[in-house]
C-alpha positions in Angstrom: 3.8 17.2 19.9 7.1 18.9 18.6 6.3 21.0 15.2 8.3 19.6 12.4 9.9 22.9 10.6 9.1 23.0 7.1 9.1 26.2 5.5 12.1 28.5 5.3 11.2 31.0 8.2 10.3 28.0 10.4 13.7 26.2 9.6 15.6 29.7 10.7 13.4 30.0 13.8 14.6 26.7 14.7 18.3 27.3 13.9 18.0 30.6 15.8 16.5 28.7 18.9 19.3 25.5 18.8 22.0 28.5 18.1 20.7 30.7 20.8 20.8 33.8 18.9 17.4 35.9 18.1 17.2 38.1 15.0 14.4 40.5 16.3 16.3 43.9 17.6 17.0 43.6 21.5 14.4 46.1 22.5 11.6 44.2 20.5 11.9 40.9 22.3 9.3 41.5 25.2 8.2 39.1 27.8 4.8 40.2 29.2 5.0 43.8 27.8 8.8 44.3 29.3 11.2 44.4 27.3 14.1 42.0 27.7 17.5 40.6 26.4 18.2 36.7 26.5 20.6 35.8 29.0 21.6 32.1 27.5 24.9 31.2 27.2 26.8 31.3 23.7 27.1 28.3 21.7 30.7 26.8 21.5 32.2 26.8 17.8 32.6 23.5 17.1 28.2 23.0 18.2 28.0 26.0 15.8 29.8 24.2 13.2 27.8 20.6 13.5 24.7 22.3 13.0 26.0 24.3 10.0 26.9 21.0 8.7 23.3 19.8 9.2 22.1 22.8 7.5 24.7 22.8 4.5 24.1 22.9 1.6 21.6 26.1 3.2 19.2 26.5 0.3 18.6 25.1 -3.4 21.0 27.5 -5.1 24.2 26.4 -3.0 23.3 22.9 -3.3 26.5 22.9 -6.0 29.2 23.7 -3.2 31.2 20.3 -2.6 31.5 21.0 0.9 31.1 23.4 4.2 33.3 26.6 4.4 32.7 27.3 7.9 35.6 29.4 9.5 38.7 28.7 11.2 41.2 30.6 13.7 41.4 31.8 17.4 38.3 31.3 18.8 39.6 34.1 21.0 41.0 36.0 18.5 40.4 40.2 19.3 40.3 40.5 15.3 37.8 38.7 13.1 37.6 39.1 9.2 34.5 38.2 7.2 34.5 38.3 3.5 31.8 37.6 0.6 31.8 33.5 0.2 34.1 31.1 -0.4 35.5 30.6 -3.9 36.9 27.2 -5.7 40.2 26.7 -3.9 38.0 26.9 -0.3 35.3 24.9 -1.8 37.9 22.0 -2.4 39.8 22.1 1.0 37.0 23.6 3.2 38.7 26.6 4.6 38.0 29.7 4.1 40.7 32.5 2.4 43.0 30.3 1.0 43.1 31.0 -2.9 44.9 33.7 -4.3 43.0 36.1 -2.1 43.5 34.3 0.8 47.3 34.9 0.5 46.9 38.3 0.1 44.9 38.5 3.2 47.7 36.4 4.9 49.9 38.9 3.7 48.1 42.0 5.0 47.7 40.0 8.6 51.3 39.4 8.8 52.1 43.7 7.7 50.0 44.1 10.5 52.4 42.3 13.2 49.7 39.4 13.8 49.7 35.6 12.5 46.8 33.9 10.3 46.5 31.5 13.2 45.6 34.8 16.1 42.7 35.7 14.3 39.4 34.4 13.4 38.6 34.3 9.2 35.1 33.5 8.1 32.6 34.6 5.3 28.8 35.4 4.9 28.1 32.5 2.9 29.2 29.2 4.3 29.1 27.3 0.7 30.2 28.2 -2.1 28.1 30.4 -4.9 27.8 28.4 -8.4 30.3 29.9 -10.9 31.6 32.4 -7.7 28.5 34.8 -8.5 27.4 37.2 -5.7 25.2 35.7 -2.4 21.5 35.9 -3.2 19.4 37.0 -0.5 17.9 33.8 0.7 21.5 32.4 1.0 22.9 35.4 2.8 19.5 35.0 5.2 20.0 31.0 5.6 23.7 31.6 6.4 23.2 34.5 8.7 22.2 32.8 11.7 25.4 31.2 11.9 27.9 33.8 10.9 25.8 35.9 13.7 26.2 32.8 16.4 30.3 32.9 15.1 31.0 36.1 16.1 28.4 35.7 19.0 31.1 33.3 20.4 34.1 34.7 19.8 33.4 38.4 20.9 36.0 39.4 18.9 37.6 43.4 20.0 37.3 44.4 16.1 35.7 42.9 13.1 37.1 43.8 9.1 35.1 43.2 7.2 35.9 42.2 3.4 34.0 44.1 0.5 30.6 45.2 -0.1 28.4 42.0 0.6 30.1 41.7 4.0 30.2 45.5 4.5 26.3 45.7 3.9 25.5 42.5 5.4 27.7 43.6 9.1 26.4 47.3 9.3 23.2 46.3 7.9 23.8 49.1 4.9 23.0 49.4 1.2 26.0 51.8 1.2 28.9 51.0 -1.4 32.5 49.8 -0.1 34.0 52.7 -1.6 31.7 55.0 0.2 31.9 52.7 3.5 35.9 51.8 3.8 37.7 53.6 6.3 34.8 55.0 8.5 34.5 52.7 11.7 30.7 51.2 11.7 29.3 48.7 14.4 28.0 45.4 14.2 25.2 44.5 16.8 24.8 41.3 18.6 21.4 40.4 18.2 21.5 38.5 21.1 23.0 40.8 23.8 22.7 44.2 21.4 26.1 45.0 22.0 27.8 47.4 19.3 31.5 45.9 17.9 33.9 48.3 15.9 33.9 47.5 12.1 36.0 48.6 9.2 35.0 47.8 6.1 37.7 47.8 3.6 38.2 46.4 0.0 37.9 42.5 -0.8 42.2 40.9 -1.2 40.3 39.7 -4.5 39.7 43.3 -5.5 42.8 44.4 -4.6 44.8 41.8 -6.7 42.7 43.2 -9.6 43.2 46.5 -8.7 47.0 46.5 -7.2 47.7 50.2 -7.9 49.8 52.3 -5.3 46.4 54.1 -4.6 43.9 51.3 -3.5 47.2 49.5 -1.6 47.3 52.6 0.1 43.3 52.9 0.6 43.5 48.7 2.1 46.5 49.6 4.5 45.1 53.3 5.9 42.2 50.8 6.9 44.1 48.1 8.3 46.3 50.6 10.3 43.3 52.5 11.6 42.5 48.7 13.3 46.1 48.5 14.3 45.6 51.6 16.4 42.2 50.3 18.1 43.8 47.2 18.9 46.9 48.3 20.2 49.2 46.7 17.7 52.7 47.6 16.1 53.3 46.8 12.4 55.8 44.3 11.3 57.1 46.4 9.0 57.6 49.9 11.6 
């Protein structure tokens, strides 16, 4: 008889198993005292997606968020950013980065030679907070197991990642984004334990509050350090 998942660590362990992604590190997952890494194929986007869709609205605190904010771009984009969680703008059209923010962002993607449509753009949280406040940990842990199965899939050559709760969340840190931007980190798939470059860098929201010629400068430094991993020219060079 199949066991019906009904507390909140069952529910994960069952999204983990549909999603094919395990959270235990790589070298913990043993099979007869060996350890091992799972060899199963990653989940398209769009099976990633459905199930998010099952799961939304994640847990009792999102269950205000009018819809899901899953993620949209190349799903073989080399470049992925991740931000916080979506805000009220996304929470009306269901995209993610398309506020005042997100037009920022489009604008640092275009400085940096490359359309919104080449990469990937996603957030921790796949609903929207109440009143925009920061992801609680629950959420961030009910979401995780598809942001993880996202990037899973997309294998992306270089991940940004936007602000502190994305920051801490990717590099698994409890480090501030002023003390993390600009130094290269890793993200590791907990399915394969392969290590991909990230570069933390401020949130477009903070910059829009803070637009001096200093933190501009701080956000592009960042973004041309990923230029130069990726191979790319500016727009504006």
């Amino acid at each position: 008889m199949t066991e019906i998942p009904t507390t909140p660590a069952q529910r994960l362990r069952a999204i983990d198993q549909s999603l094919g992604v395990s959270f235990r590190p790589v070298a913990a997952q043993t099979t007869g005292g060996q350890s091992t890494s799972s060899t199963a194929a990653p989940a398209s986007l769009e099976s990633i997606e459905a199930k998010a869709q099952q799961a939304f609205p994640f847990t009792n605190g999102l269950a205000s968020a009018s819809q899901l904010v899953f993620g949209e771009g190349n799903p073989e984009a080399d470049l992925v950013f991740v931000g916080e969680a979506p805000g009220a703008d996304e929470d009306r059209t269901g995209r993610p980065f398309v506020g005042a923010a997100g037009q920022k962002l489009d604008e640092i993607i275009a400085a940096m030679g490359l359309r919104r449509d080449a990469v990937y753009i996603c957030n921790v949280l796949k609903a929207r907070p109440p009143k925009n406040r920061a992801p609680l940990p629950d959420e961030i842990a009910a979401c995780a197991p598809f942001l993880h199965a996202q990037l899973q899939c997309i294998q992306p050559a270089a991940i940004v990642a936007l602000g502190g709760p994305a920051a801490k969340f990717l590099l698994d840190t409890d480090e501030g984004i002023s003390r993390l931007r600009g130094r290269w980190g890793a993200w590791r798939n907990p399915q394969t334990g392969h290590d991909t470059p990230v570069m933390p860098t401020f949130h477009p929201a903070y910059l829009l509050r803070q637009y001096t010629p200093q933190v501009r400068g701080q956000v592009w430094q960042d973004m041309q350090q990923v230029m130069k991993r990726l191979g790319l020219t500016s727009a504006s060079s």
